[in-house]
ROSE-26517 format. One record per residue (C-alpha): x, y, z; residue number from 1; residue in one letter. Coordinates in Angstrom, 3 decimals, padded with zeros to 6 digits. Layout:
BEGIN
X:Y:Z:NUM:a
...
END
This chain:
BEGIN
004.242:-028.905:020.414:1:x
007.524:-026.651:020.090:2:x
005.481:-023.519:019.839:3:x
002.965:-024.131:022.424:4:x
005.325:-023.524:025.078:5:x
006.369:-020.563:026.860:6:x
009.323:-018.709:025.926:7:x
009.932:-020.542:022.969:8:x
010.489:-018.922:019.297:9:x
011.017:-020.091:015.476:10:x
012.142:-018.236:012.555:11:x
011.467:-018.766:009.379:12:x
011.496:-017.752:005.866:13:x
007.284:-018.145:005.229:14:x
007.481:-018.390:001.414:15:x
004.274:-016.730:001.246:16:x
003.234:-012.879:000.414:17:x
001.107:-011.780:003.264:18:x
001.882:-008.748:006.257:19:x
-000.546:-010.997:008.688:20:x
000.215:-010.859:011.946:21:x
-000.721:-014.850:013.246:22:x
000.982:-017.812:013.146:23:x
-001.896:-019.850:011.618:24:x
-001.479:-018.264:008.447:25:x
001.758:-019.743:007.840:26:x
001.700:-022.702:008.859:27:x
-000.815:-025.472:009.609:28:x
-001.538:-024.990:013.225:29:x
-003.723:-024.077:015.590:30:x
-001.776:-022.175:017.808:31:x
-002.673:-018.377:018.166:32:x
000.453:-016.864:018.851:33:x
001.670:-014.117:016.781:34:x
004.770:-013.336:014.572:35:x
007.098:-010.573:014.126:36:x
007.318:-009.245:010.340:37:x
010.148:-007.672:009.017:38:x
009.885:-004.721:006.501:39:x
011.488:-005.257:003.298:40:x
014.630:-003.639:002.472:41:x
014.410:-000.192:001.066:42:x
016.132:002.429:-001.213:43:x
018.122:004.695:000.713:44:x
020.089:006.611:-001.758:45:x
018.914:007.133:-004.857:46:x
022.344:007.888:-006.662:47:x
023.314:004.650:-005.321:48:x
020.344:002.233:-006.874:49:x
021.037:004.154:-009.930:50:x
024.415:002.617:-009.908:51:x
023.603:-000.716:-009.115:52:x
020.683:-001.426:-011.623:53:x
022.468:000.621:-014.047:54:x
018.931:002.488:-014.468:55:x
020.106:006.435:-015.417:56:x
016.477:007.921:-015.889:57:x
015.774:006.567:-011.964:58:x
014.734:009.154:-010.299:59:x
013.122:009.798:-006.527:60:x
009.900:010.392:-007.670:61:x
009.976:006.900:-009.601:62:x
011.469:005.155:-006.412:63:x
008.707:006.634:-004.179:64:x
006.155:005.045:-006.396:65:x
007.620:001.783:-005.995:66:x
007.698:002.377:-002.577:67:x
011.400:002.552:-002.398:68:x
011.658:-001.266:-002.309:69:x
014.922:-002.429:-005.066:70:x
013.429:-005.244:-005.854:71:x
010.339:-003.713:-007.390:72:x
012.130:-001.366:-009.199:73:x
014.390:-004.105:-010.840:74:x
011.275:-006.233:-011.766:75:x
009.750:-003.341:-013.185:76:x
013.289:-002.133:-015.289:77:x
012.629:-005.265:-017.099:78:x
009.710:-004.173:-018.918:79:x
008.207:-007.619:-018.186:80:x
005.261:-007.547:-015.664:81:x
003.438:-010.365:-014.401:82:x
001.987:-009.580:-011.070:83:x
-000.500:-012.415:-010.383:84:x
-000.361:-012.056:-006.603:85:x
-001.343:-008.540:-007.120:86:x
-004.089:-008.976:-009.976:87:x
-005.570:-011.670:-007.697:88:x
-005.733:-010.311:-004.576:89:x
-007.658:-007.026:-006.070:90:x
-010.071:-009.587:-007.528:91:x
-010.790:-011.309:-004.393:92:x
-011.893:-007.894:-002.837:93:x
-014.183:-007.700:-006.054:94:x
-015.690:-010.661:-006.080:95:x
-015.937:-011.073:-001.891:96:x
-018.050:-007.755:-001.734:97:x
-015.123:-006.214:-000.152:98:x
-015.134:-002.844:-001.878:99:x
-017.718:-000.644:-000.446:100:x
-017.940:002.958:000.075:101:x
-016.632:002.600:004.162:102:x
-014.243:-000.079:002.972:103:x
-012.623:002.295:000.366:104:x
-012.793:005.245:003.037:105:x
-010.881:003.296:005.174:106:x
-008.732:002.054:002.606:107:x
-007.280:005.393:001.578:108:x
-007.356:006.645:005.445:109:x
-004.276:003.697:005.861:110:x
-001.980:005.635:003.531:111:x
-001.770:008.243:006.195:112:x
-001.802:006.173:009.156:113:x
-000.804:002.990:008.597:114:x
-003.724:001.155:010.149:115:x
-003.320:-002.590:009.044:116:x
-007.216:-003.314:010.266:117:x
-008.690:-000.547:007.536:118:x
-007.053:-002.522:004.696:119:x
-009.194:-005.633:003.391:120:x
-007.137:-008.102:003.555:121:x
-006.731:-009.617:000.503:122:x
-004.640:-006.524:-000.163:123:x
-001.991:-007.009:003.027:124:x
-000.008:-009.096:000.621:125:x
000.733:-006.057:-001.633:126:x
001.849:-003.646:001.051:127:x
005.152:-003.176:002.826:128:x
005.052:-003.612:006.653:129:x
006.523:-000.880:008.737:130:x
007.123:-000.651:012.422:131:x
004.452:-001.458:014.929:132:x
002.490:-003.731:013.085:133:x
001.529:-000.879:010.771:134:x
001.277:-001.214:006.669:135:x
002.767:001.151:004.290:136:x
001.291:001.425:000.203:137:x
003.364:000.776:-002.622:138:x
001.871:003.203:-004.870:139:x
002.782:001.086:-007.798:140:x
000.264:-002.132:-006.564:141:x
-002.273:000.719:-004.873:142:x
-002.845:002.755:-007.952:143:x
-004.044:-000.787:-009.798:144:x
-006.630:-001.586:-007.164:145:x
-007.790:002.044:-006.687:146:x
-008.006:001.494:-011.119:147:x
-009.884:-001.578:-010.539:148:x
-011.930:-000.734:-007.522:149:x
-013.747:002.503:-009.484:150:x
-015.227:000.095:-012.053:151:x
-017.770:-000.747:-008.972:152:x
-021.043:000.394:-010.289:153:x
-022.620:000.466:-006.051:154:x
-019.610:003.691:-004.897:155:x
-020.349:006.917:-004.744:156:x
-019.619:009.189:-008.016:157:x
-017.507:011.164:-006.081:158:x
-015.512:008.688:-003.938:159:x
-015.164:007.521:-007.626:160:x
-013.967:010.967:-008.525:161:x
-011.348:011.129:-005.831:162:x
-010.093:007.392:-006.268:163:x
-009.074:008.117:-010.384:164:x
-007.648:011.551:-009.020:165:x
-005.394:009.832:-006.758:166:x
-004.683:007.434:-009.298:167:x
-003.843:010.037:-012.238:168:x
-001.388:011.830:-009.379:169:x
000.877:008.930:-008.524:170:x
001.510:008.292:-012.183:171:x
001.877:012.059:-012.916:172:x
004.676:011.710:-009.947:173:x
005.898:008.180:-011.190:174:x
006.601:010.437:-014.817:175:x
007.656:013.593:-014.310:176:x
011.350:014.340:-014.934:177:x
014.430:014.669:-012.186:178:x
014.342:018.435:-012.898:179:x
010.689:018.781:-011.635:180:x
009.838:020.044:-008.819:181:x
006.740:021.070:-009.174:182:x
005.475:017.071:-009.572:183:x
005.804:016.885:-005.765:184:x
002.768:018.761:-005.739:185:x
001.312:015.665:-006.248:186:x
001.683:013.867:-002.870:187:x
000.935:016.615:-001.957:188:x
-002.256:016.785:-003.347:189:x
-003.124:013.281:-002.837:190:x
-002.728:013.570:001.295:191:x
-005.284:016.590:000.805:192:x
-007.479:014.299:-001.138:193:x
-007.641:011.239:000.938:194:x
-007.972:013.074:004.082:195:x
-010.817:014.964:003.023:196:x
-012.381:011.815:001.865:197:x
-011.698:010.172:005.330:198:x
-012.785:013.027:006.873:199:x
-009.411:012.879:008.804:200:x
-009.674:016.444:008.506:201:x
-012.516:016.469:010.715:202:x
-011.363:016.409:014.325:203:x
-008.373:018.448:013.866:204:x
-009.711:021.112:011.445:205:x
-013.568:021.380:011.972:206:x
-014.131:020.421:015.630:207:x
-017.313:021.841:015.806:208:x
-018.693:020.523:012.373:209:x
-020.850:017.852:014.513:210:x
-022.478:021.089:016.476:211:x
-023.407:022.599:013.177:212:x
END
């Protein structure tokens, strides 16, 4: 009753993994209103997380891949990974007929722009929420789906293609050394990639490719 009036707010601590943006799926009500989610704290110095999980071989690259977030990184120090929410949440794409050749499209399109409604949602709840209601990858959880997700024997070979080269370049970023520079080609190369696959290319670079 609270809620249903105007003006009126509550803040809580959900307990639950999700990015969704309606009351209703955290908490047993009807009511339609939205929420407000926060994005989780990141990384902002590198030297400094290095100090704090006493982790020496930490480097940018590796942060990146874990999307910045410490928490992630600390789990991950530990060598002991259980990541049920994750694992589940790519199998309930699977199994729900969720992974199609648009779905995927629009999938990797969301790395560059954030779009919360081209993710399937099963997968909100292993993304980072950024400003404006927008979602932002982990590579670290996005590299296991995109692993999982090529398995499909109904995509196209080459979506296929593209998906394990994305793949291979996050982890060839997530390994190479302090001293490399040249590994940042690889984010590079994956922006290229999905945007060509998106065809978010299209508009900007090749206007007239419809008239053709």
């Amino acid at each position: 009753q609270f809620l249903q009036n105007e003006n009126q707010y509550f803040v809580f601590s959900s307990h639950i993994v999700s990015t969704a943006v309606k009351l209703s799926i955290y908490l047993d009500t009807a009511s339609d209103r939205s929420v407000v989610t926060r994005e989780l704290p990141l990384i902002r110095n590198v030297s400094n997380a290095i100090k704090i999980f006493n982790l020496p071989e930490l480097n940018a690259k590796q942060a990146l891949f874990y999307g910045l977030m410490p928490a992630m990184i600390y789990v991950v120090s530990l060598k002991h990974l259980i990541f049920e929410i994750r694992d589940g949440a790519i199998r309930d794409c699977v199994q729900s007929g969720l992974v199609t050749n648009k779905s995927i499209r629009r999938l990797l399109a969301s790395f560059v722009d954030g779009d919360r409604d081209k993710v399937m949602e099963p997968l909100h709840q292993v993304m980072n929420t950024a400003e404006n209601y927008k979602l932002r990858w982990i590579p670290f959880h996005m590299t296991e789906a995109l692993k999982k997700f090529v398995e499909a024997p109904y995509l196209d070979d080459n979506l296929c293609k593209a998906m394990a080269k994305i793949d291979n370049l996050f982890r060839e970023l997530s390994n190479a050394d302090e001293s490399s520079e040249k590994a940042w080609e690889s984010l590079f190369l994956v922006v290229v990639i999905i945007r060509v696959v998106s065809r978010q290319f299209d508009e900007v670079i090749l206007p007239l490719m419809n008239n053709l």
